[in-house]
C-alpha positions as a Markdown table, in Angstrom:
| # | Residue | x | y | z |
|---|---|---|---|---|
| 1 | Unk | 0.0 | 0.0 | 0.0 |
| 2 | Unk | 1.3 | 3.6 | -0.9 |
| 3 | Unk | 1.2 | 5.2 | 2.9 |
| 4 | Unk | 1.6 | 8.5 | 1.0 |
| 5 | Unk | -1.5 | 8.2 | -1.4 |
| 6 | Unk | -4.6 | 10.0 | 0.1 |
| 7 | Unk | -8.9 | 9.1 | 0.2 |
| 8 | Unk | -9.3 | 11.2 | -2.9 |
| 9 | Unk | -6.4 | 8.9 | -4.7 |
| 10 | Unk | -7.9 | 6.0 | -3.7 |
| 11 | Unk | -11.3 | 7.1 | -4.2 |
| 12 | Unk | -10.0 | 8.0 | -8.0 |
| 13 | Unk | -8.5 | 4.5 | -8.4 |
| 14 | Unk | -11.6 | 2.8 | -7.3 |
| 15 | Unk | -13.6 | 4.8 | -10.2 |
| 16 | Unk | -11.1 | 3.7 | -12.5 |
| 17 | Unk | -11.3 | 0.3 | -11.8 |
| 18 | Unk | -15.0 | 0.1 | -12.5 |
| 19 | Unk | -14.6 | 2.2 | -15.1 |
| 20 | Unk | -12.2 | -0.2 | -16.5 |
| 21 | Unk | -15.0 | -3.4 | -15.2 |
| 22 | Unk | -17.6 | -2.4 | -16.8 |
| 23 | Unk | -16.8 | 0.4 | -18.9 |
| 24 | Unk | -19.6 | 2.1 | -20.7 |
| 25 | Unk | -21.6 | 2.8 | -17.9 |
| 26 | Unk | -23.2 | 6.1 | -16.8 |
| 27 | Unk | -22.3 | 7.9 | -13.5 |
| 28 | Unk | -25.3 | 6.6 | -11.8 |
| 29 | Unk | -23.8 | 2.9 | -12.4 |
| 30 | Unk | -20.8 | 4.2 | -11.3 |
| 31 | Unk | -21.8 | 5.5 | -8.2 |
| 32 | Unk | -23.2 | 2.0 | -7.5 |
| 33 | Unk | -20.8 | 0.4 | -8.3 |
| 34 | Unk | -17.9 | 2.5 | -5.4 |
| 35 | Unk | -20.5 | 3.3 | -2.9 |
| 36 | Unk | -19.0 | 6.8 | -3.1 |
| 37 | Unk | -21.0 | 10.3 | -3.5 |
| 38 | Unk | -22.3 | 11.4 | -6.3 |
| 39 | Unk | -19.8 | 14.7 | -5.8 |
| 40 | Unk | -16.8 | 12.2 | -5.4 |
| 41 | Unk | -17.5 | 10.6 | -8.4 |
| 42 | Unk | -18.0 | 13.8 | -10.6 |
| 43 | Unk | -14.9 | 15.3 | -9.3 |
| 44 | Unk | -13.1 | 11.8 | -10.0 |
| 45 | Unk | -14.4 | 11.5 | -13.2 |
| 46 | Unk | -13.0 | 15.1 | -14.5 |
| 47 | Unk | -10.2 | 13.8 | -13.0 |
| 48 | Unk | -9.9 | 10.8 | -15.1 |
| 49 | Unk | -11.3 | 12.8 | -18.0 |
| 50 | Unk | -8.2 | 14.8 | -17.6 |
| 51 | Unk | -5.7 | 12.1 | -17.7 |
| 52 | Unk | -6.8 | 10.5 | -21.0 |
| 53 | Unk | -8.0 | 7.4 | -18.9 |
| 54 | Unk | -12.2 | 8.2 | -19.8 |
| 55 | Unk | -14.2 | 10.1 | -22.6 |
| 56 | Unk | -17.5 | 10.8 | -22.6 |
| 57 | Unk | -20.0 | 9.3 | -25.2 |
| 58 | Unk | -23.4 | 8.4 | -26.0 |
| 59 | Unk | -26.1 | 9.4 | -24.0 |
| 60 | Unk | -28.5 | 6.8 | -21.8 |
| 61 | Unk | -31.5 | 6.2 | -23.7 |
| 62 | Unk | -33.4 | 6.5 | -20.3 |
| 63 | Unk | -35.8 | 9.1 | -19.9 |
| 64 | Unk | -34.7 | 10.8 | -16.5 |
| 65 | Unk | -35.6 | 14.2 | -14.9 |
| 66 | Unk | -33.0 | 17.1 | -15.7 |
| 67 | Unk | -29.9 | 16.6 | -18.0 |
| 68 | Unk | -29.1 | 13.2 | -20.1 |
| 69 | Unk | -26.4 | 10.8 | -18.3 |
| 70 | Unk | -23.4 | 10.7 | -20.6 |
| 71 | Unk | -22.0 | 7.6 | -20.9 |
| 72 | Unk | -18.1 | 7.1 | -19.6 |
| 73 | Unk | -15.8 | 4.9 | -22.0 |
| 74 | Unk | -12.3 | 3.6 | -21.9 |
| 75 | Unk | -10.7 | 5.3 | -25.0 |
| 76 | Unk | -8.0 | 3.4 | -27.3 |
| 77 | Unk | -5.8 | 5.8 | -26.5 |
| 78 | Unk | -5.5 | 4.9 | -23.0 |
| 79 | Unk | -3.5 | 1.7 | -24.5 |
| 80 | Unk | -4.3 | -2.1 | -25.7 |
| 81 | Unk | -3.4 | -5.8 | -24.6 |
| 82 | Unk | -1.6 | -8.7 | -26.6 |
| 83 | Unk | -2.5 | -12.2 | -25.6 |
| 84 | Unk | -0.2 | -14.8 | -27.8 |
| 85 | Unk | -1.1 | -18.6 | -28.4 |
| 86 | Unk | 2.3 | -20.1 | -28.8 |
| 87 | Unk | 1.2 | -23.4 | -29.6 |
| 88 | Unk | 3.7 | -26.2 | -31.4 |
| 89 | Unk | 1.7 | -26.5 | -34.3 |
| 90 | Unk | -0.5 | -23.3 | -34.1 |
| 91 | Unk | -0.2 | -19.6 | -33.2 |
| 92 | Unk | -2.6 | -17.1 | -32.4 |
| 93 | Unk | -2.4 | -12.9 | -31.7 |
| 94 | Unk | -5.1 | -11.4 | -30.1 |
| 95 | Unk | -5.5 | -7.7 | -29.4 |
| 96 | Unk | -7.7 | -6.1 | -27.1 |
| 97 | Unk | -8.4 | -2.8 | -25.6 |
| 98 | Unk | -8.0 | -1.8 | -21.8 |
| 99 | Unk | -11.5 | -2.9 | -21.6 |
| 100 | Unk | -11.0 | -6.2 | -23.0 |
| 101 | Unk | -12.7 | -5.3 | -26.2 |
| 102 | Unk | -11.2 | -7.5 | -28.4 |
| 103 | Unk | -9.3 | -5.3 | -31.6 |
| 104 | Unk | -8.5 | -8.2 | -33.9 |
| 105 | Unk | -6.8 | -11.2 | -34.2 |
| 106 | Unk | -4.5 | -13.3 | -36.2 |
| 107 | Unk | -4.2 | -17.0 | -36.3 |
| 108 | Unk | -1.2 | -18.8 | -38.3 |
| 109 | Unk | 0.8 | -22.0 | -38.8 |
| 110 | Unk | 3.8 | -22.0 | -36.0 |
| 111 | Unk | 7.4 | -21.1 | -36.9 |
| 112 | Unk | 9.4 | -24.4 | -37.4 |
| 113 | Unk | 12.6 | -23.8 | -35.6 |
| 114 | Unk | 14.3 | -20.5 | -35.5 |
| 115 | Unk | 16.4 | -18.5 | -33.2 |
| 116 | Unk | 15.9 | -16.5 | -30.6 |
| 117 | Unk | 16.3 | -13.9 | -32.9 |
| 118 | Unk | 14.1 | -15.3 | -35.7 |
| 119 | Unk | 11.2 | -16.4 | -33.2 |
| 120 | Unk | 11.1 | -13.1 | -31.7 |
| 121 | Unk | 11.1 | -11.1 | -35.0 |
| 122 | Unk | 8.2 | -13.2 | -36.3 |
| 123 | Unk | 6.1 | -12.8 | -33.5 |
| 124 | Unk | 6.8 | -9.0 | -33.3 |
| 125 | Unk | 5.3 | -9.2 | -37.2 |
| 126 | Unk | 2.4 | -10.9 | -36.0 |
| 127 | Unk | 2.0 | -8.4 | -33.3 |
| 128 | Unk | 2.3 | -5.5 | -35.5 |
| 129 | Unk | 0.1 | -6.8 | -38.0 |
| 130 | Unk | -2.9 | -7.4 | -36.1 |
| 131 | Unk | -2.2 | -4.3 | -33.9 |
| 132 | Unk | -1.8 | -1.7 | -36.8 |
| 133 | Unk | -5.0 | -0.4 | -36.0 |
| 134 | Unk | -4.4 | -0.1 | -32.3 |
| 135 | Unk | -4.3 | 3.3 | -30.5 |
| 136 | Unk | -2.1 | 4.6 | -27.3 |
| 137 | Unk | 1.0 | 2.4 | -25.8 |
| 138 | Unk | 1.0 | -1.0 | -25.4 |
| 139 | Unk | 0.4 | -1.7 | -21.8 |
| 140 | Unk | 0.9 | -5.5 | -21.4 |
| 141 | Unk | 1.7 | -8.7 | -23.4 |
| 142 | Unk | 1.6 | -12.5 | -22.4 |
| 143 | Unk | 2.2 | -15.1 | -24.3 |
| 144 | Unk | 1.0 | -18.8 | -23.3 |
| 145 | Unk | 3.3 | -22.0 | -24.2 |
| 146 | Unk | 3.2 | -25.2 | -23.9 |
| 147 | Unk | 4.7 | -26.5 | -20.4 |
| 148 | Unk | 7.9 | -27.8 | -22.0 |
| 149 | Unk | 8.8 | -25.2 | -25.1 |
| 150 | Unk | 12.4 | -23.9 | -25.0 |
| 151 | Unk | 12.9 | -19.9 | -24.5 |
| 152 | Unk | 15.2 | -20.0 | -27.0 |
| 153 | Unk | 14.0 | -21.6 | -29.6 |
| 154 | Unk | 10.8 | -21.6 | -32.3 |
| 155 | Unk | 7.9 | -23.0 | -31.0 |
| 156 | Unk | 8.1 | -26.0 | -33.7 |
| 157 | Unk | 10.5 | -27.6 | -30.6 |
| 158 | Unk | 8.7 | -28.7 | -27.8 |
| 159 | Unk | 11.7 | -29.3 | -25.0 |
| 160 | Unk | 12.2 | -28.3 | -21.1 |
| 161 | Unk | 11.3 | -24.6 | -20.7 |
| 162 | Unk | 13.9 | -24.0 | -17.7 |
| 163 | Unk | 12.3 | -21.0 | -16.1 |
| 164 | Unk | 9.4 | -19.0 | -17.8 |
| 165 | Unk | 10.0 | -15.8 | -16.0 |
| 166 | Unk | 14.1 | -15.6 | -16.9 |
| 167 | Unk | 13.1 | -16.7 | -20.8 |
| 168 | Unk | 15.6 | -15.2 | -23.1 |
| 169 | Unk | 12.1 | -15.0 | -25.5 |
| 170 | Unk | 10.8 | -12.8 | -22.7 |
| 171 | Unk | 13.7 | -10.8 | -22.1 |
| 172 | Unk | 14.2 | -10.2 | -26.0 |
| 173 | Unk | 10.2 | -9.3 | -27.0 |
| 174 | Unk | 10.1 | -6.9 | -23.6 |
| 175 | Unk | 13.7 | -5.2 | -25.2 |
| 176 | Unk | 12.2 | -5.3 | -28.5 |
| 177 | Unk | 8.4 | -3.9 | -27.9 |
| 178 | Unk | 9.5 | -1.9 | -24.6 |
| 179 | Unk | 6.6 | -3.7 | -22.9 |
| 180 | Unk | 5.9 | -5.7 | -20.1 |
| 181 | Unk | 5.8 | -9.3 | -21.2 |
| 182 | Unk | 4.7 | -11.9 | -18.7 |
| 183 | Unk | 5.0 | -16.2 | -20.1 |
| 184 | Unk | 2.3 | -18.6 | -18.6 |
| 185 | Unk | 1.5 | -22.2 | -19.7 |
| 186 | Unk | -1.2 | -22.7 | -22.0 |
| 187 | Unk | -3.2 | -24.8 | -19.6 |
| 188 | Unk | -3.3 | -21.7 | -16.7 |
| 189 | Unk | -4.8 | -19.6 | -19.0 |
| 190 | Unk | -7.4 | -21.7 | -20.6 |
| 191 | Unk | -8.2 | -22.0 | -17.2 |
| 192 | Unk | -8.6 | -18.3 | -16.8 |
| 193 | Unk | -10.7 | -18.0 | -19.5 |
| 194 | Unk | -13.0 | -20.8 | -18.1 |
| 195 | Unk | -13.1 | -18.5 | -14.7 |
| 196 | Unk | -13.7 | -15.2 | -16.9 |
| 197 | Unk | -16.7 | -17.1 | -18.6 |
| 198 | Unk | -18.0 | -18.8 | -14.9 |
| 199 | Unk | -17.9 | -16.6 | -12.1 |
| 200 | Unk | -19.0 | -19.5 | -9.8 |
| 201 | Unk | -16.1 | -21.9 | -10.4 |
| 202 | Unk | -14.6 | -21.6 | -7.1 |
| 203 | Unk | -12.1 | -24.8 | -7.1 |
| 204 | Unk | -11.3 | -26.9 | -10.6 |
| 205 | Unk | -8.9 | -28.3 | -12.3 |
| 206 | Unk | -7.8 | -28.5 | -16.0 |
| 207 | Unk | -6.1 | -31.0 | -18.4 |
| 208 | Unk | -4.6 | -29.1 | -21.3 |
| 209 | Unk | -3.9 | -32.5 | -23.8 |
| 210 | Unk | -2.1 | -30.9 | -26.8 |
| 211 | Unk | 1.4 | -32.0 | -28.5 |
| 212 | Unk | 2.3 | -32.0 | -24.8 |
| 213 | Unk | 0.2 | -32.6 | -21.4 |
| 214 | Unk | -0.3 | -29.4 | -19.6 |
| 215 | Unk | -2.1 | -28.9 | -16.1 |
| 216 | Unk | -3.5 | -26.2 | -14.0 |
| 217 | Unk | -5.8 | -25.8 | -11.1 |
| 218 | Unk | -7.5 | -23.1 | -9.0 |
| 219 | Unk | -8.1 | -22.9 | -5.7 |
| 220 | Unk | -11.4 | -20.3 | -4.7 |
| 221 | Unk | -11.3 | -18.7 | -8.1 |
| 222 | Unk | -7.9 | -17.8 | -8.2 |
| 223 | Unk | -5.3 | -19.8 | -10.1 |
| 224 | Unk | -2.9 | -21.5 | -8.4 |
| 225 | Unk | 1.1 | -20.3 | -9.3 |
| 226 | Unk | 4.1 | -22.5 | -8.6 |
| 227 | Unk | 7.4 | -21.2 | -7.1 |
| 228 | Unk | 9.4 | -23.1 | -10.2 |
| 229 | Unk | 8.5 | -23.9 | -14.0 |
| 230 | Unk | 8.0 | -27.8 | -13.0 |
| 231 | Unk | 4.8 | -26.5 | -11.5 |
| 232 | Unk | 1.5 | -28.6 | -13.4 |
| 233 | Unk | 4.3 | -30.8 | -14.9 |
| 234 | Unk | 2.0 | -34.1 | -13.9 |
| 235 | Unk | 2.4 | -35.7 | -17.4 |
| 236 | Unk | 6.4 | -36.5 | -16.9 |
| 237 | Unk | 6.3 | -38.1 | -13.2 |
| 238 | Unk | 2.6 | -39.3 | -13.1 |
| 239 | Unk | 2.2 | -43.1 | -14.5 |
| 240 | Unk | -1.0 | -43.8 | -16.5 |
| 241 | Unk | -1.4 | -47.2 | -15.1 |
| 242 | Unk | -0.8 | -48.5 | -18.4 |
| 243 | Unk | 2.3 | -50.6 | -18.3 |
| 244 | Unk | 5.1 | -48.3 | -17.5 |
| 245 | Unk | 3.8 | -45.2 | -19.6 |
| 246 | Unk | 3.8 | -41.8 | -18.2 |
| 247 | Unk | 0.7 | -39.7 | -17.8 |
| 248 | Unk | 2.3 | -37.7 | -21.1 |
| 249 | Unk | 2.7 | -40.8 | -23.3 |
| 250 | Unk | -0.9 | -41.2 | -23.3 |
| 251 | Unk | -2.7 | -38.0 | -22.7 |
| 252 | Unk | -0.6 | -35.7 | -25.4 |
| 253 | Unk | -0.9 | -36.1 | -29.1 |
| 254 | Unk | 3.0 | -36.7 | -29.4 |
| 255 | Unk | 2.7 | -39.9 | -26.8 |
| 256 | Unk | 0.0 | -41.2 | -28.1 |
| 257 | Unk | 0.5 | -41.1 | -31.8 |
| 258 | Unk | 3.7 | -43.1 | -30.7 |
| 259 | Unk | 1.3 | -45.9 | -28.3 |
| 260 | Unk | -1.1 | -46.2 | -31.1 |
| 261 | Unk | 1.7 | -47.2 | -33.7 |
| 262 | Unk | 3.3 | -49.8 | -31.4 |
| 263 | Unk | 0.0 | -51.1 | -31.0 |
| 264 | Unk | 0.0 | -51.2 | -35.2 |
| 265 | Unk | -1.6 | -48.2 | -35.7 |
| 266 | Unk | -0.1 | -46.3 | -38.5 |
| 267 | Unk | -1.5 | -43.4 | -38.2 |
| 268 | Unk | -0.1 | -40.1 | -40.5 |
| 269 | Unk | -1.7 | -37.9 | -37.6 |
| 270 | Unk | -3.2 | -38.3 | -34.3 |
| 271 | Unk | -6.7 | -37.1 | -35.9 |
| 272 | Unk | -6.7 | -39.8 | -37.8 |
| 273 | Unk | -7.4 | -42.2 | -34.4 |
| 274 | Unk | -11.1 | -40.1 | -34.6 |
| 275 | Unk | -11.6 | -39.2 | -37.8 |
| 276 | Unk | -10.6 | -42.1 | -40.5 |
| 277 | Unk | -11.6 | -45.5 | -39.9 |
| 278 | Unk | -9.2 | -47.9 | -37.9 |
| 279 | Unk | -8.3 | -51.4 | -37.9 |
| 280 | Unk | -10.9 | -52.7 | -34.8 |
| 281 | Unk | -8.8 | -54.5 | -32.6 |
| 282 | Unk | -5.6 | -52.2 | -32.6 |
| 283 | Unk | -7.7 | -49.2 | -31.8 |
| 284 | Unk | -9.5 | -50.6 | -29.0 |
| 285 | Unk | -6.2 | -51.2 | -27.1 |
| 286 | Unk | -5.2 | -47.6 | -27.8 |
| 287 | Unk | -8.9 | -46.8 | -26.4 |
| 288 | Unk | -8.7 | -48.3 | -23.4 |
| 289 | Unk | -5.3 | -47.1 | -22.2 |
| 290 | Unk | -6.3 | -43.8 | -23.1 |
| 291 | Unk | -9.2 | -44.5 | -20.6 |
| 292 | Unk | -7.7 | -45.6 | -17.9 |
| 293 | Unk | -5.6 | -42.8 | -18.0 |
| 294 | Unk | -8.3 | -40.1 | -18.1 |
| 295 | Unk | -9.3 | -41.8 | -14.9 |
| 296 | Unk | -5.9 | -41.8 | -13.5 |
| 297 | Unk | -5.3 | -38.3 | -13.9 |
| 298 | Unk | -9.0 | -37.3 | -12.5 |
| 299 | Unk | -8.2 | -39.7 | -9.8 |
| 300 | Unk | -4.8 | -38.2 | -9.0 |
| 301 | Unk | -6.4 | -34.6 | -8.9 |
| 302 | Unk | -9.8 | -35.5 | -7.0 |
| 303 | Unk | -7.9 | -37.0 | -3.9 |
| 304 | Unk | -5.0 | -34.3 | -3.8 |
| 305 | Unk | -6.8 | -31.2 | -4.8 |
| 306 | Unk | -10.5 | -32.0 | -4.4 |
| 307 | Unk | -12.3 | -30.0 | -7.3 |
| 308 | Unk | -15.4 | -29.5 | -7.8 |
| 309 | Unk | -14.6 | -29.8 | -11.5 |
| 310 | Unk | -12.2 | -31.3 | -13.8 |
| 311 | Unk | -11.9 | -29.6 | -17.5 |
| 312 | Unk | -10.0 | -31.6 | -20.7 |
| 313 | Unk | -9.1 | -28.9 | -23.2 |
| 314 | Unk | -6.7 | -29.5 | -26.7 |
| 315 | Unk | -5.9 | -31.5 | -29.7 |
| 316 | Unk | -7.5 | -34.5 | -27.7 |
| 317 | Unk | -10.9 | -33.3 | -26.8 |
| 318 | Unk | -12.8 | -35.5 | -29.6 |
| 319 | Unk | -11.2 | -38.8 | -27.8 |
| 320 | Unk | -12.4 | -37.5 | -24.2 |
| 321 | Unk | -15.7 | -36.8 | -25.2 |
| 322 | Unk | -15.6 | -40.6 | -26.7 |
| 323 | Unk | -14.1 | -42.0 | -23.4 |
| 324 | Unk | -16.0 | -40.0 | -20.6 |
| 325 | Unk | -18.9 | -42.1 | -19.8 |
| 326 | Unk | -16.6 | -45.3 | -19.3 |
| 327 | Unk | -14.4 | -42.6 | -17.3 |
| 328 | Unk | -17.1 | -41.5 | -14.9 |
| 329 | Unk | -18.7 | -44.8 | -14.6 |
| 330 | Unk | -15.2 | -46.0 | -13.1 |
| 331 | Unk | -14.3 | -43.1 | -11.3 |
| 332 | Unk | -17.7 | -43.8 | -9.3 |
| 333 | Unk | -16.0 | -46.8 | -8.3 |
| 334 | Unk | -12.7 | -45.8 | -6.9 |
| 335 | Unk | -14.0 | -42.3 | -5.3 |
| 336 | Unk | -16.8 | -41.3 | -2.9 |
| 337 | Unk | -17.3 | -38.3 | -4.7 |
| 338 | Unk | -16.4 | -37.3 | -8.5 |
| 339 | Unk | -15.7 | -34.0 | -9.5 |
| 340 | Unk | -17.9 | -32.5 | -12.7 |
| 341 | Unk | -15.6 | -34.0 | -15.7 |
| 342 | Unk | -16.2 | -31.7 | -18.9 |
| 343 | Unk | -14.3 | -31.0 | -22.1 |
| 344 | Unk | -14.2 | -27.6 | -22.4 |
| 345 | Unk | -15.5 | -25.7 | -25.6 |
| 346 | Unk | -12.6 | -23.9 | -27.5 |
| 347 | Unk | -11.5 | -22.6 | -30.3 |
| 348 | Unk | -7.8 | -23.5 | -31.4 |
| 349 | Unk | -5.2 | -21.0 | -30.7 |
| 350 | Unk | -7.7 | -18.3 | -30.3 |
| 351 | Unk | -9.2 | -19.4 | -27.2 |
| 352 | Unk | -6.2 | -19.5 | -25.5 |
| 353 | Unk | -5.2 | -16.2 | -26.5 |
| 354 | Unk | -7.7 | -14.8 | -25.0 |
| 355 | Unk | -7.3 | -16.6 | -21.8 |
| 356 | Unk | -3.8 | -14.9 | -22.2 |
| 357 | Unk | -5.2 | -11.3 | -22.4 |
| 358 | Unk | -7.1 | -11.7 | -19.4 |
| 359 | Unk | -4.3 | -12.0 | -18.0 |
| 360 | Unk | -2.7 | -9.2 | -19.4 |
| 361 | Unk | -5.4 | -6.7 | -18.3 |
| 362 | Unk | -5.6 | -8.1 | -14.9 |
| 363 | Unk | -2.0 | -6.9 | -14.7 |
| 364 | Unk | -2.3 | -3.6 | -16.7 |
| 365 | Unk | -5.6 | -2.8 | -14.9 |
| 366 | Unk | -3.6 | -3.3 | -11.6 |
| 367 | Unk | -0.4 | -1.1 | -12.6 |
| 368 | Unk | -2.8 | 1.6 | -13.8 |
| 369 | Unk | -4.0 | 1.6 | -10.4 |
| 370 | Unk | -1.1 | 1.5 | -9.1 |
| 371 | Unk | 0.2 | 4.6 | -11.5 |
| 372 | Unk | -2.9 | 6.6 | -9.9 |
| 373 | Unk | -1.6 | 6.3 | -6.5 |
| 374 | Unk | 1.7 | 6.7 | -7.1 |
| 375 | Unk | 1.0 | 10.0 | -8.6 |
| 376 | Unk | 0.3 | 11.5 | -5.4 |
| 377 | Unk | 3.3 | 10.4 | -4.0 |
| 378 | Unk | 5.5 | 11.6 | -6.5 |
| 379 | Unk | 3.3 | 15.3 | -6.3 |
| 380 | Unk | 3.9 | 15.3 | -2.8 |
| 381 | Unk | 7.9 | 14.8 | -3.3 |
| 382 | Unk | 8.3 | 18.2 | -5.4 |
């Protein structure tokens, strides 16, 4: 807390942030909304009106005694938010105004390979291509990755990523855009876009089964973070309960295209296990070890964290859907209680982009908060 920052700074950040909540909304919503006079607010608003943060438009189509209520907005030059999909096989840009409006978006095939140097300059493209339209700075970017992409390399390589928050990726894009750039696995923020979407999701957990297996939980709405990048990395020490198979050599596309050709499957791509026809026999072994270790993971989850629900999101969502019956009817046998199991609607790449710039205007909404009180302390100083 800033000891230096005063009621009226405070009083002018809590305007902001519903401004920036629910943004447009007339002064009467607003004064709901803080509990605060209808003076405060006014003087506030001017305030914010003054600082480039709110403009006035439109008028409330309620007929009301006296003048018309002008409705407050969040300009685009008060800045916009980049959410990137860095996926192994697909890549998706999303922009979005401080309001989480969204701007535009691009979705491509994934650089093979690359440098450091290459990947960052291609994303930076991609950035500036679907931002060309954008107004103001841009306040905050995060990309999501797979749990095991290399900082330094394209996202075509899915290896250990040693620590997301010392990336050389990060450190290069933030150098390059002179932005704040924050790296976060795929699965935590398809989970966040799950909680954006739900407000009632208090605790769940979420399977993100893609080229690799990704996991992420939250604990009363909030997702849970990790003191190191080996945080959600069930699929590498978890066993499936399939022979000696990891979690990840079953519940990732890589792992299991591999199980389904030793099991004489010869399959050109994992979609082919749902959408061509398959020699019976072989693809009912593949079936039921990819069972079993749906219920494993559940399992795993349901006695250590205790969601309420358990979401599947990815590449692998058309085999869960096949599989969760047999799932559930099993988990009823091995646990008193079974959390909701779901697969989770989404669209590839761009749904978790935008899970990733929710994230981003969590934090820019915060550091413009922040930025309000700090004004006063720096005004006080001179």
């Amino acid at each position: 807390m800033n000891s230096n920052a005063t009621t009226g700074d405070y009083n002018k950040a809590s305007v902001l942030d519903a401004v920036l909540s629910e943004a447009p909304l007339t002064r009467s919503r607003l004064i709901e909304l803080t509990r605060l006079s209808q003076a405060t607010v006014s003087r506030k608003v001017d305030e914010l009106l003054f600082d480039g943060f709110v403009i006035e438009q439109g008028v409330d189509a309620v007929v009301r005694r006296g003048r018309p209520s002008t409705y407050l907005d969040v300009p685009g030059t008060a800045g916009h938010i980049v959410g990137i999909s860095l996926g192994a096989r697909t890549t998706c840009v999303l922009v979005t105004d401080l309001r989480g409006r969204e701007l535009g978006h691009t979705t491509v095939p994934s650089l093979e390979g690359g440098d450091l140097e290459t990947t960052g300059e291609w994303l930076v493209e991609l950035i500036a291509e679907t931002g060309d339209s954008t107004e103001g700075p841009l306040r905050q970017i995060v990309a999501a990755l797979p749990g095991r992409i290399n900082g330094t390399r394209g996202p075509g390589k899915a290896e250990p990523l040693k620590n997301f928050k010392d990336s050389p990726l990060r450190n290069w894009l933030e150098d390059r855009l002179h932005a704040p750039v924050t790296l976060e696995s795929d699965a935590s923020v398809s989970l966040r876009g799950i909680l954006r979407d739900d407000a009632s999701i208090g605790n769940a957990a979420l399977f993100m089964l893609s080229t690799v297996l990704t996991f992420a939980s939250c604990t009363d709405h909030e997702i849970a973070q990790g003191r190191t990048p080996t945080f959600g990395d069930l699929g590498g020490v978890l066993f499936s309960g399939v022979g000696n198979e990891p979690l990840d050599g079953l519940l990732s596309t890589k792992g299991l295209l591999q199980f389904s050709k030793r099991q004489g499957l010869e399959l050109e791509g994992i979609e082919a296990l749902w959408s061509q026809p398959q020699e019976e026999v072989s693809r009912a072994k593949v079936m039921e070890a990819f069972t079993t270790a749906i219920v494993t993971a559940v399992g795993a989850v349901a006695v250590t964290l205790d969601p309420e629900s358990v979401y599947f999101v990815g590449r692998l969502s058309p085999l869960v859907d096949e599989v969760l019956p047999e799932a559930r009817r099993r988990l009823a046998k091995s646990l008193p209680v079974v959390p909701e199991t779901r697969v989770a609607s989404q669209e590839v790449g761009l749904s978790v982009a935008r899970g990733a710039a929710y994230a981003g205007l969590a934090l820019a909404q915060s550091r413009l908060r922040e930025s309000v009180l700090e004004a006063s302390r720096e005004s006080l100083s001179q």
